[in-house]
PyMOL commands that place a pseudoatom at each C-alpha (Angstrom):
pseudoatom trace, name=CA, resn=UNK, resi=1, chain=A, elem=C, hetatm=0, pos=[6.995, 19.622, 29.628]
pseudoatom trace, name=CA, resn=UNK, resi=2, chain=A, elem=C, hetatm=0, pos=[10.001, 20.118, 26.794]
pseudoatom trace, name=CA, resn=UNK, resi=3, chain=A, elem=C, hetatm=0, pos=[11.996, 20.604, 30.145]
pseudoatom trace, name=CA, resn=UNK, resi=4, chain=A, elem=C, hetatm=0, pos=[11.569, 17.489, 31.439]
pseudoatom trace, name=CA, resn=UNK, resi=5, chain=A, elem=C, hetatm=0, pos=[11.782, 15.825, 27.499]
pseudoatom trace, name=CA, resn=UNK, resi=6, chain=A, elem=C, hetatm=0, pos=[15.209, 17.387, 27.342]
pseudoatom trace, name=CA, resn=UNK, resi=7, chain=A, elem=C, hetatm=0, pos=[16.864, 16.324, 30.820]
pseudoatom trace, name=CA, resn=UNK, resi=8, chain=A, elem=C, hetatm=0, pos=[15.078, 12.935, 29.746]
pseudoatom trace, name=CA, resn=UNK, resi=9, chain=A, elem=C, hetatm=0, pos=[16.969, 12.701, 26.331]
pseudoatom trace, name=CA, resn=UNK, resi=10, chain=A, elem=C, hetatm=0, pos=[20.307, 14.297, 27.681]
pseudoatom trace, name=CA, resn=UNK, resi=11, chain=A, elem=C, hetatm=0, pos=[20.238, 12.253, 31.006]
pseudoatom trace, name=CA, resn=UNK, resi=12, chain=A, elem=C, hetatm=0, pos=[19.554, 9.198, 29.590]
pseudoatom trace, name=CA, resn=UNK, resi=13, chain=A, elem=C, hetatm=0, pos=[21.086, 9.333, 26.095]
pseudoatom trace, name=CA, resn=UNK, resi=14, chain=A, elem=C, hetatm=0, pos=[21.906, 5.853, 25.359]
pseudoatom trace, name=CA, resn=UNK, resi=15, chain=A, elem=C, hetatm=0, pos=[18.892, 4.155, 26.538]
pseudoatom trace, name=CA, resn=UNK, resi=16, chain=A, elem=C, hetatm=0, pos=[16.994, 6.841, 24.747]
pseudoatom trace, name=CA, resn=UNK, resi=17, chain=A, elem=C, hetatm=0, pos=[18.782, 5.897, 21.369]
pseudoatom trace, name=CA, resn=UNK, resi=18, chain=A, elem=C, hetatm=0, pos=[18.494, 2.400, 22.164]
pseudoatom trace, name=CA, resn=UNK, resi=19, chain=A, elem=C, hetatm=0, pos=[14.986, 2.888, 23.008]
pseudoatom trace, name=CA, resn=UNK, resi=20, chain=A, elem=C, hetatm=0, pos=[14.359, 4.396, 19.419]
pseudoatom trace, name=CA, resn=UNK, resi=21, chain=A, elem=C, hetatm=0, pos=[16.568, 2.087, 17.443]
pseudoatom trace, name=CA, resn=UNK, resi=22, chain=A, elem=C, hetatm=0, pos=[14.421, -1.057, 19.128]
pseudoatom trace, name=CA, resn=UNK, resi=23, chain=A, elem=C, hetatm=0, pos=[11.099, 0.917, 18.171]
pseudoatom trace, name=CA, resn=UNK, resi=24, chain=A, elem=C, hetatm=0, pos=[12.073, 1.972, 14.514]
pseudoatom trace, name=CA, resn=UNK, resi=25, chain=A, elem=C, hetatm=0, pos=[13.617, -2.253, 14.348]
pseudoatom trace, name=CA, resn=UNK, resi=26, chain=A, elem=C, hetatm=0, pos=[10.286, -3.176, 15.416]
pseudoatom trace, name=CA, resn=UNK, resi=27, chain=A, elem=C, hetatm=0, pos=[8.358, -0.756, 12.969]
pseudoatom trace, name=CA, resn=UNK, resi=28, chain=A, elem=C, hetatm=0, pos=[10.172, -1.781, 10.181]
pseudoatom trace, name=CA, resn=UNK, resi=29, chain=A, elem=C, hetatm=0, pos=[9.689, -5.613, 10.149]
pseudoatom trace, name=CA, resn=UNK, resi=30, chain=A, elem=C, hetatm=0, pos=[6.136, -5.163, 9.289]
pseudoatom trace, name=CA, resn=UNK, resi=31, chain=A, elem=C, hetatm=0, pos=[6.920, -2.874, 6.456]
pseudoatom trace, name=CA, resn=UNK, resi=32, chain=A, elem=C, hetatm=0, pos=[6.904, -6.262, 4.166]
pseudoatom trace, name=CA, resn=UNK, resi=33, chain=A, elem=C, hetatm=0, pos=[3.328, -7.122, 4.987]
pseudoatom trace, name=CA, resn=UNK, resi=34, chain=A, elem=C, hetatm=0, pos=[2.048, -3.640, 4.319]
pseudoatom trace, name=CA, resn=UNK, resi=35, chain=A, elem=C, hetatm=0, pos=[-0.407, -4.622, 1.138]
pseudoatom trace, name=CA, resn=UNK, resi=36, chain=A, elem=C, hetatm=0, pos=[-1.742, -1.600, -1.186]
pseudoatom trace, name=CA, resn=UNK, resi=37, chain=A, elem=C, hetatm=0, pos=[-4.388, -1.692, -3.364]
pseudoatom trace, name=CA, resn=UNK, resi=38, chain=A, elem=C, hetatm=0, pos=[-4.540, 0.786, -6.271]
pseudoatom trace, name=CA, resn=UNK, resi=39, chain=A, elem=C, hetatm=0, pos=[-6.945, -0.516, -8.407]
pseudoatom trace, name=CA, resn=UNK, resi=40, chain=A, elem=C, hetatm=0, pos=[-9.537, 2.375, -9.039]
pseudoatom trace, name=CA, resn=UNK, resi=41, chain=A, elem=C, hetatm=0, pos=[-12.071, -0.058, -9.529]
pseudoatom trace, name=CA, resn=UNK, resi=42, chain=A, elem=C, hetatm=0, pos=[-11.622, -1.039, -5.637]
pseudoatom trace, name=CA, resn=UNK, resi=43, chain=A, elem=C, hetatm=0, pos=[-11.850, 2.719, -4.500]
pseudoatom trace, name=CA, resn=UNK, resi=44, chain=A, elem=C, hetatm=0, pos=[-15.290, 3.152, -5.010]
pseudoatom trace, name=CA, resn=UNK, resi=45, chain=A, elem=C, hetatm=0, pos=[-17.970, 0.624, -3.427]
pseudoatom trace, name=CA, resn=UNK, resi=46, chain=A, elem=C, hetatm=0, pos=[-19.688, -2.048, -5.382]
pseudoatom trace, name=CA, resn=UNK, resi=47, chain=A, elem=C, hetatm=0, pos=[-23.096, -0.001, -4.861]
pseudoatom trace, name=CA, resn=UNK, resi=48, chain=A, elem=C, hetatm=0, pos=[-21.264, 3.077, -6.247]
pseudoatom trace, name=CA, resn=UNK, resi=49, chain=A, elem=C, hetatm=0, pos=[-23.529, 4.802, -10.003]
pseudoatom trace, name=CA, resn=UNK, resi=50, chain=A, elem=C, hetatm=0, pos=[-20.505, 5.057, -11.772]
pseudoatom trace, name=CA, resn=UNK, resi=51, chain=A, elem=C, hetatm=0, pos=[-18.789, 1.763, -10.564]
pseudoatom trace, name=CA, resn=UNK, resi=52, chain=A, elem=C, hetatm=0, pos=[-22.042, -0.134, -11.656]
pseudoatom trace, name=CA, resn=UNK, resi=53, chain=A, elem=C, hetatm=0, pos=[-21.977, 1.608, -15.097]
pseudoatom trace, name=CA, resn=UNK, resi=54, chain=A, elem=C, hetatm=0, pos=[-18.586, 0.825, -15.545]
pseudoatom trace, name=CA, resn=UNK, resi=55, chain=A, elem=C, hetatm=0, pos=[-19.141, -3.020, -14.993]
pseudoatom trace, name=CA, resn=UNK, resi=56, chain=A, elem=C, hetatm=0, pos=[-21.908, -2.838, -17.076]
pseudoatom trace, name=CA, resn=UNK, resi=57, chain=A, elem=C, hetatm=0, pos=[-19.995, -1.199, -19.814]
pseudoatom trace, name=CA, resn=UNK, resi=58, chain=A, elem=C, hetatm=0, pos=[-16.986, -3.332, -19.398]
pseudoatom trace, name=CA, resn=UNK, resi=59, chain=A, elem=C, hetatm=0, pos=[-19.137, -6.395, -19.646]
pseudoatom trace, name=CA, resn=UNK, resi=60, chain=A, elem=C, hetatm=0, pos=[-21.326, -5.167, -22.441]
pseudoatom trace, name=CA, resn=UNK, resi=61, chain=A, elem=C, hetatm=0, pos=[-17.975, -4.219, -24.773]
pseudoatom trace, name=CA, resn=UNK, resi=62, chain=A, elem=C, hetatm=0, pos=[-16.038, -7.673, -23.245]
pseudoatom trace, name=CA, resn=UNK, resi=63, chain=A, elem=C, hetatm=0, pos=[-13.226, -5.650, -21.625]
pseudoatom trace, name=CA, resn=UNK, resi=64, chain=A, elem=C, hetatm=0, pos=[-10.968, -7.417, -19.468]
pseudoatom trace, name=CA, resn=UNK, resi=65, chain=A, elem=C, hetatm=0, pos=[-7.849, -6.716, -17.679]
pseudoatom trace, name=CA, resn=UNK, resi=66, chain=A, elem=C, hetatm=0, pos=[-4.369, -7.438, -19.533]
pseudoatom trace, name=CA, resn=UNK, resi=67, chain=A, elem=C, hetatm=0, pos=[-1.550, -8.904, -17.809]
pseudoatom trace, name=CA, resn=UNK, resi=68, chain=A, elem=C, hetatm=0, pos=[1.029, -6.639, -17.130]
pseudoatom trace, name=CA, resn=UNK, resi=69, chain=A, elem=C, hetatm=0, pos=[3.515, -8.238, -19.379]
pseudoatom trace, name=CA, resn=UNK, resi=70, chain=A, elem=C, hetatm=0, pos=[0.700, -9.778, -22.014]
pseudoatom trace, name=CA, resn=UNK, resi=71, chain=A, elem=C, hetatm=0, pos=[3.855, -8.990, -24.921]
pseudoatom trace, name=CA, resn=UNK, resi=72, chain=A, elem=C, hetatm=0, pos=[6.083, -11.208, -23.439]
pseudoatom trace, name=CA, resn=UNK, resi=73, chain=A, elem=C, hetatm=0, pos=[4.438, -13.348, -21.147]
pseudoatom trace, name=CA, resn=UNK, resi=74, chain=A, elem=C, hetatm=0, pos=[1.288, -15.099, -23.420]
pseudoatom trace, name=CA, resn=UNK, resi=75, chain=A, elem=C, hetatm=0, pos=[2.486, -15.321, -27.017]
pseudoatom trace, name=CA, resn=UNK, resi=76, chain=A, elem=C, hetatm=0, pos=[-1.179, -15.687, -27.933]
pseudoatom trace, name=CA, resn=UNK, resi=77, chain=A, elem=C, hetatm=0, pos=[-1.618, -12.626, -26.916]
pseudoatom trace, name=CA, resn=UNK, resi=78, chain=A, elem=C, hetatm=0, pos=[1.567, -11.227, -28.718]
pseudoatom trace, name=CA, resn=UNK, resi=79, chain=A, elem=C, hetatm=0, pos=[0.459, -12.747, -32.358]
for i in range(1, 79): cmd.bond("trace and resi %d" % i, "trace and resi %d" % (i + 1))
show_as sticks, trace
zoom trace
């Protein structure tokens, strides 16, 4: 098998690099729509013990989440 991978890739060298350049080409255009999530709070389900006692406690102290930039971007915030 590595025999006939290696007269493959030495026999046809060009259209194997051109073969590979197309692929990785191809691969790469959908590297912008590649989303992640890494928000703890959507790692565990919604059914999850300590994901429900965490919304309970968040909602029980009136936690929210803060804007990245609250400083700079809400001057209410700021004050």
């Amino acid at each position: 098998m590595i025999n006939i991978i290696m007269k493959l890739a030495t026999g046809y060298r060009r259209s194997v690099f051109w073969m590979l350049t197309l692929i990785t080409i191809a691969v790469a255009a959908f590297i912008p729509s590649i989303t992640i999530d890494t928000d703890p709070e959507n790692m565990l389900p919604d059914d999850n013990p300590q994901r429900v006692f965490h919304n309970e406690v968040k909602e029980t102290f009136a936690m929210w989440k803060l804007p990245s930039k609250w400083h700079t971007s809400n001057p209410e915030m700021a004050q």
